[in-house]
C-alpha positions in Angstrom: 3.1 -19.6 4.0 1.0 -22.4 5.5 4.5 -24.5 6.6 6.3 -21.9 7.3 4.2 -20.9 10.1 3.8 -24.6 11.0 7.6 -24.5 11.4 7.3 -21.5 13.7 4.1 -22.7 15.6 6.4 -26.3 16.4 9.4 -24.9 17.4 7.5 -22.4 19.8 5.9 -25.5 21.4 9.4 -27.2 21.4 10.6 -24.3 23.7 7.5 -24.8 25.8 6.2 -21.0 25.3 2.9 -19.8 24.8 1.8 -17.9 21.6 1.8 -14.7 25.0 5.1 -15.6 25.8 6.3 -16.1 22.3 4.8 -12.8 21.5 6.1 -10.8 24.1 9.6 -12.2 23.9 9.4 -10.9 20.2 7.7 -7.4 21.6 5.4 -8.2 19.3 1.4 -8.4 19.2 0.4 -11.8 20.0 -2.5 -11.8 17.6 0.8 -11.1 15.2 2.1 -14.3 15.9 -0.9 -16.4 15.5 -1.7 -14.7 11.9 2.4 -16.0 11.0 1.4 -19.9 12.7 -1.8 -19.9 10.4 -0.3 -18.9 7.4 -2.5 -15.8 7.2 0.9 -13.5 7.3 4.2 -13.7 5.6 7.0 -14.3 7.7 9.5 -11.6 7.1 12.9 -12.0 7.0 13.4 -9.5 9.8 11.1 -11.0 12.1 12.4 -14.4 11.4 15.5 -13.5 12.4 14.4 -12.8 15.8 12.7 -15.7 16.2 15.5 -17.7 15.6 17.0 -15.7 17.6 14.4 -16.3 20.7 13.8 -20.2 19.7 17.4 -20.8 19.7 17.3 -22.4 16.3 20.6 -21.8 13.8 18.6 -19.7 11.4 16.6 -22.0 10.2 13.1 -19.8 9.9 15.1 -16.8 8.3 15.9 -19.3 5.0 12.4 -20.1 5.3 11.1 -16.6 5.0 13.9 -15.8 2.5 12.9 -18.2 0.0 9.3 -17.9 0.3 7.5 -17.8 -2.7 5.6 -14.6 -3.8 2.0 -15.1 -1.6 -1.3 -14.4 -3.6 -2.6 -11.3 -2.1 0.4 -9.0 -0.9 4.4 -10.0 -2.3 6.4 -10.3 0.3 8.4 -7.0 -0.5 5.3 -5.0 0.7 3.7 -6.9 3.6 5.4 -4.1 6.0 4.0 -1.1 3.7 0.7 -3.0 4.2 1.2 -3.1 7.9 2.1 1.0 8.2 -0.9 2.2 5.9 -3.0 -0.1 7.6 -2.2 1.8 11.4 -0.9 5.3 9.8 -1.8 9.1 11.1 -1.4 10.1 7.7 -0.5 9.3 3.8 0.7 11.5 1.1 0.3 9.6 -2.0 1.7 10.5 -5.7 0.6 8.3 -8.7 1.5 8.9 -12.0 -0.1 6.5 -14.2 -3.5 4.9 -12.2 -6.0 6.6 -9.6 -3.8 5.4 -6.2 -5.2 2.5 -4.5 -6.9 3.5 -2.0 -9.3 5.5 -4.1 -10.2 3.3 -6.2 -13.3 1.3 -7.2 -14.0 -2.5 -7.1 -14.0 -2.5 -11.3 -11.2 -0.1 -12.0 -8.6 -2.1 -9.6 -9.8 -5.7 -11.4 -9.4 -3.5 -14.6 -5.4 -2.6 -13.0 -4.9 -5.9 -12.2 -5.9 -7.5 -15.3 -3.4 -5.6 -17.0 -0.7 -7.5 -15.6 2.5 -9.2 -17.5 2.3 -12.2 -17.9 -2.0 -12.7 -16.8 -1.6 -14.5 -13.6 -4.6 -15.8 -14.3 -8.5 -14.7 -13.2 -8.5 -16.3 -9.2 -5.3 -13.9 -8.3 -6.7 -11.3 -9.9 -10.1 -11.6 -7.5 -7.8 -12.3 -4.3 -5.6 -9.1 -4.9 -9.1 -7.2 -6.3 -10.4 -8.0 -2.9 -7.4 -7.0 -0.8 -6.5 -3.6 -2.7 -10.6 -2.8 -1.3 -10.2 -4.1 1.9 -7.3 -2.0 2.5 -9.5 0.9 1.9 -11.4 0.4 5.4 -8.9 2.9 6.8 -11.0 5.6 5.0 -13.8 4.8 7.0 -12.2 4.0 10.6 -13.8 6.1 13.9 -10.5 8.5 13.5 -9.0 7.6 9.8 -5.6 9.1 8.8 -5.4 12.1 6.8 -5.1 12.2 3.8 -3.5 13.6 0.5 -3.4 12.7 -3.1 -1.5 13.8 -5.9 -2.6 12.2 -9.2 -1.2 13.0 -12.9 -4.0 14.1 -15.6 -2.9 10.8 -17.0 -4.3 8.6 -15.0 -7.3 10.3 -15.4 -7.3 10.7 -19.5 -6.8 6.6 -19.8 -9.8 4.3 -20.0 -8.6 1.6 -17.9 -11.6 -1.6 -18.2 -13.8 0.5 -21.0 -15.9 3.9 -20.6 -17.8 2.1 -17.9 -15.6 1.3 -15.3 -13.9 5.0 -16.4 -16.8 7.1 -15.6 -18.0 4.8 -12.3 -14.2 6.0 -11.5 -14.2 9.4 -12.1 -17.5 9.6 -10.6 -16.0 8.0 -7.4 -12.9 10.5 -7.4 -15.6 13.5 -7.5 -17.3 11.5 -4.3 -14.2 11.3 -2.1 -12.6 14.9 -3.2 -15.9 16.1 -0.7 -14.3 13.9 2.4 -13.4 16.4 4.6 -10.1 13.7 5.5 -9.0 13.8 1.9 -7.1 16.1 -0.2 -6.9 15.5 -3.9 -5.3 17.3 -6.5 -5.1 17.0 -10.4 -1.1 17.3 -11.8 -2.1 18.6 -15.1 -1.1 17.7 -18.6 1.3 20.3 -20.6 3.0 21.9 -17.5 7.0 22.7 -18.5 7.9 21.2 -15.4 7.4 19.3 -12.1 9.1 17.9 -9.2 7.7 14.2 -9.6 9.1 13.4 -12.3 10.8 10.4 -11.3 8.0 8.3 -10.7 5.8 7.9 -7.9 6.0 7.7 -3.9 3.8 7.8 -0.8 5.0 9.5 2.6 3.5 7.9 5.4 3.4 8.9 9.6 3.0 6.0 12.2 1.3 6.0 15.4 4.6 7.0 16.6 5.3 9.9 14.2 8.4 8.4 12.4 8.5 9.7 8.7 8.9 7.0 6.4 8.7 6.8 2.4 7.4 4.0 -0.2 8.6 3.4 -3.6 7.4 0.6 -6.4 9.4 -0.7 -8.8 8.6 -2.9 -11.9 9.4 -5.7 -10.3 9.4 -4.8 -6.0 9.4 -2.0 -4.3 11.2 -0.3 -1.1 10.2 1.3 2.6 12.7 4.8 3.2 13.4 5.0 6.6 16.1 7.2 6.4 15.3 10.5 7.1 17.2 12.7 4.7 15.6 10.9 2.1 12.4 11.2 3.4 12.5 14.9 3.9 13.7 15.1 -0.1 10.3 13.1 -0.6 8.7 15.3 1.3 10.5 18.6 -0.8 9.0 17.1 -3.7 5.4 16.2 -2.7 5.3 20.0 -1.1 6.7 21.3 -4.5 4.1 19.4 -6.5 1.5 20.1 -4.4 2.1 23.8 -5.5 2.4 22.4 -9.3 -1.0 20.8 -9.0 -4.1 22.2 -9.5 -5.9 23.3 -6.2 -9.0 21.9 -5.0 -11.5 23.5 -6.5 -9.7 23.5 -10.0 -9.4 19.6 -9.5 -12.7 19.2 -9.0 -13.8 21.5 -12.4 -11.9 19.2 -14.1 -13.8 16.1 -13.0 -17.0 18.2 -14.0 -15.3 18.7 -17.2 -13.9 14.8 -17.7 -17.5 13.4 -16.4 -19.3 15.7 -19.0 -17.9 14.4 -22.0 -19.5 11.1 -21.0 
């Protein structure tokens, strides 16, 4: 990351423009371009394009970007997902298999992370432990987005990192279900059917309101833009929030879960 943005930060010079100039040529913020320079920000391919596009260079920054190895903290396939939550009005999150991210505590994520194969080894582990908590500042901002959560009983019945991180968790859950910007509903075990069954998604509203979608895979994961395929994302969460069980039920079962501790 550090020489790819060395790359970008020499040819802007070469052109005799301003990090300002740069920026605005880009329509981009300029504080944006000076995270790329520093190596603090991946350089994605889309954005490189356009710089070698401004620079006049024969597309020499978007090979750069598209052979970038994966970065520490956030993979390259979803720095812009980062970006979006980071700035969004709202977030409609289904997990099947662990609490969702932004919910969950310091322990439980190393616990997540550690389960990871093959181990990438005990410093990534802290660098991605502290970025998925970081990320969780938009919980706390002076207006933050509004929020709702869909989790399967699953990821509730596993003991991710032992009975200690476990019940630190579940005792966290019960903490944020009382946010008055978060919803949070239980999908619950033995149901003969529900709309989510083909994994989980997050919708997500920008500052603009465009409707966009977010999907992991195993191995990378992909932002929807397209808006019939967002509003069948949004059919499902709407059906499963009427699968789930409501707010007060999700919260008995917390009770219920932290009781047998």
């Amino acid at each position: 990351m550090k020489m790819v943005g060395a790359q970008v930060a020499t040819a802007r010079v070469a052109n005799g423009m301003t990090q300002r100039t740069f920026a605005e040529a880009l329509h981009m913020d300029e504080e944006t371009v000076a995270s790329i320079e520093q190596g603090r920000r991946v350089l994605m391919p889309n954005v490189a394009e356009k710089m070698d596009r401004v620079l006049g260079l024969p597309g020499i920054l978007t090979v750069a970007s598209n052979r970038l190895p994966e970065v520490d903290t956030i993979p390259a396939w979803a720095e812009e997902y980062m970006e979006r939550e980071a700035e969004a009005l709202a977030l409609s999150w289904y997990n099947t298999l662990t609490v969702p991210g932004l919910l969950q505590t310091e322990n439980y994520a190393r616990a997540v992370l550690s389960c990871h194969v093959p181990f990438i080894g005990l410093a990534k582990i802290e660098l991605q432990t502290a970025h998925r908590i970081q990320r969780q500042k938009i919980l706390t901002r002076p207006v933050p987005p509004t929020l709702s959560f869909i989790i399967s009983e699953t990821a509730l019945r596993d003991r991710i990192g032992g009975d200690a991180v476990y019940y630190e968790q579940l005792r966290h859950l019960h903490t944020c279900a009382d946010f008055p910007t978060i919803s949070l509903q239980v999908l619950p075990l033995g149901i003969t059917a529900h709309a989510g069954l083909a994994g989980p998604f997050t919708l997500l509203e920008t500052p603009e309101f465009q409707h966009l979608a977010y999907a992991e895979t195993q191995r990378g994961s992909f932002l929807v833009r397209d808006p019939n395929e967002v509003s069948i994302l949004s059919q499902k969460y709407a059906m499963l929030r009427s699968q789930a069980l409501n707010f007060a039920e999700t919260k008995d079962l917390l009770d219920r879960l932290l009781g047998e501790s």
